[in-house]
C-alpha positions as CSV (number, residue, x, y, z in Angstrom):
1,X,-34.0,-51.0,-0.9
2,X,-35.1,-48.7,-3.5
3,X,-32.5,-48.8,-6.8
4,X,-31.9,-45.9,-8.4
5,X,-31.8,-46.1,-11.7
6,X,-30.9,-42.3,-12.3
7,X,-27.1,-42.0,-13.6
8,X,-27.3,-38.1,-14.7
9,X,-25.0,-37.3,-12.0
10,X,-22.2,-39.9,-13.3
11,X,-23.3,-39.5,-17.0
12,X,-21.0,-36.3,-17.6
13,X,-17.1,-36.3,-15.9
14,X,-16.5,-32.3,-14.5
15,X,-14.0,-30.6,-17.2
16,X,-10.8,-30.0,-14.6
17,X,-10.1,-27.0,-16.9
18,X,-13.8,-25.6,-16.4
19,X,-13.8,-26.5,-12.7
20,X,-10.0,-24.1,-12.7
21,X,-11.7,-21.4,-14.2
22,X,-14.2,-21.4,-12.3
23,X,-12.3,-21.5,-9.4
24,X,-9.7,-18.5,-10.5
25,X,-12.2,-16.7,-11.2
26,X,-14.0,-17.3,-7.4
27,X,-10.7,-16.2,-6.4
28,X,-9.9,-13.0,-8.7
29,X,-13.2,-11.4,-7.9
30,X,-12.7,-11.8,-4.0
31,X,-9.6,-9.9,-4.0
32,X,-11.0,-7.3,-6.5
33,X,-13.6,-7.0,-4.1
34,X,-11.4,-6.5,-1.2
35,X,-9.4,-3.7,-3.2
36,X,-12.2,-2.2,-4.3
37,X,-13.9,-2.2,-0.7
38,X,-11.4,0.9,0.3
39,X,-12.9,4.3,0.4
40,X,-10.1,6.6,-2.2
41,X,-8.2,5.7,-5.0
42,X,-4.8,5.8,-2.9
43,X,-6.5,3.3,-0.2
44,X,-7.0,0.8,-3.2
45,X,-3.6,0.9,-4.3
46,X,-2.4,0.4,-0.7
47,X,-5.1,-2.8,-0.5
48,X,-3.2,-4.0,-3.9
49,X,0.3,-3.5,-3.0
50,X,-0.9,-5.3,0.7
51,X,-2.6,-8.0,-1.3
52,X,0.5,-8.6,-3.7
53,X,3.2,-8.5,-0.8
54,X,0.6,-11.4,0.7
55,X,0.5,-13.2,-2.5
56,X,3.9,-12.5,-4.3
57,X,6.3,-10.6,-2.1
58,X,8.9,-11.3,-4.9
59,X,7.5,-8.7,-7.5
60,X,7.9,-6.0,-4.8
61,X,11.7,-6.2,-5.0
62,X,12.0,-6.8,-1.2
63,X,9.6,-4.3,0.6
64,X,8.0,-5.3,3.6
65,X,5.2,-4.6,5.2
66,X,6.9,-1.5,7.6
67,X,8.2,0.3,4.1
68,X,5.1,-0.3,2.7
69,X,2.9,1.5,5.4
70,X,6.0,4.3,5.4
71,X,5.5,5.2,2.0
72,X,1.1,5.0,2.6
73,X,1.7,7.2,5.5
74,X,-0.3,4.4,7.1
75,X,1.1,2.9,10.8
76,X,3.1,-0.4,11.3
77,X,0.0,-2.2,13.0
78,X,-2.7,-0.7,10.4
79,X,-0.4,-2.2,7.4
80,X,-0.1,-5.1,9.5
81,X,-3.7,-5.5,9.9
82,X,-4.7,-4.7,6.2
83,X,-2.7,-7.8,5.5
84,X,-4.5,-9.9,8.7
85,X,-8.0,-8.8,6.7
86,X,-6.4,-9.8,3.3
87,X,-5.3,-13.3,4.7
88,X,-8.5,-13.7,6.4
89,X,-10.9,-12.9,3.8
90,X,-9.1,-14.7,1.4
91,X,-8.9,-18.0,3.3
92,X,-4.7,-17.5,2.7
93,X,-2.2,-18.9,5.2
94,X,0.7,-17.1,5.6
């Protein structure tokens, strides 16, 4: 058996704050991404109010999904399915 006398990989602990940011910031960009991936301003802001409702529902003072695709002029099932895309690229459960 061959020893290995190579300790580089246990020579320098991972910074938990470096691995966060790192991680936030893996996160931010895929739902600026997913925003962004909308064809007209007024789609993005739909994408970003489906997005927040997904993520923090709170901050929208208690719309749901239905008022949300009133207001859009967008269907029940499309609103419904913006969110389904949000959740699934996103990797979030709801």
């Amino acid at each position: 058996m061959k020893n290995n006398t190579d300790q580089s990989f246990f020579a320098d602990p991972a910074d938990p704050r470096v691995e966060a940011r790192a991680l936030a910031l893996e996160v931010i960009c895929r739902l600026l991404i997913w925003v962004a991936d909308a064809a007209t301003v007024e789609a993005r802001g739909l994408r970003a109010t489906v997005a927040l409702y997904c993520v923090r529902s709170d901050l929208l003072n208690g719309i749901t999904l239905e008022e949300i695709g009133e207001r859009s002029g967008l269907s029940r099932q499309g609103v419904y399915k913006l969110a389904t895309d949000f959740r699934h690229t996103t990797g979030l459960r709801s």
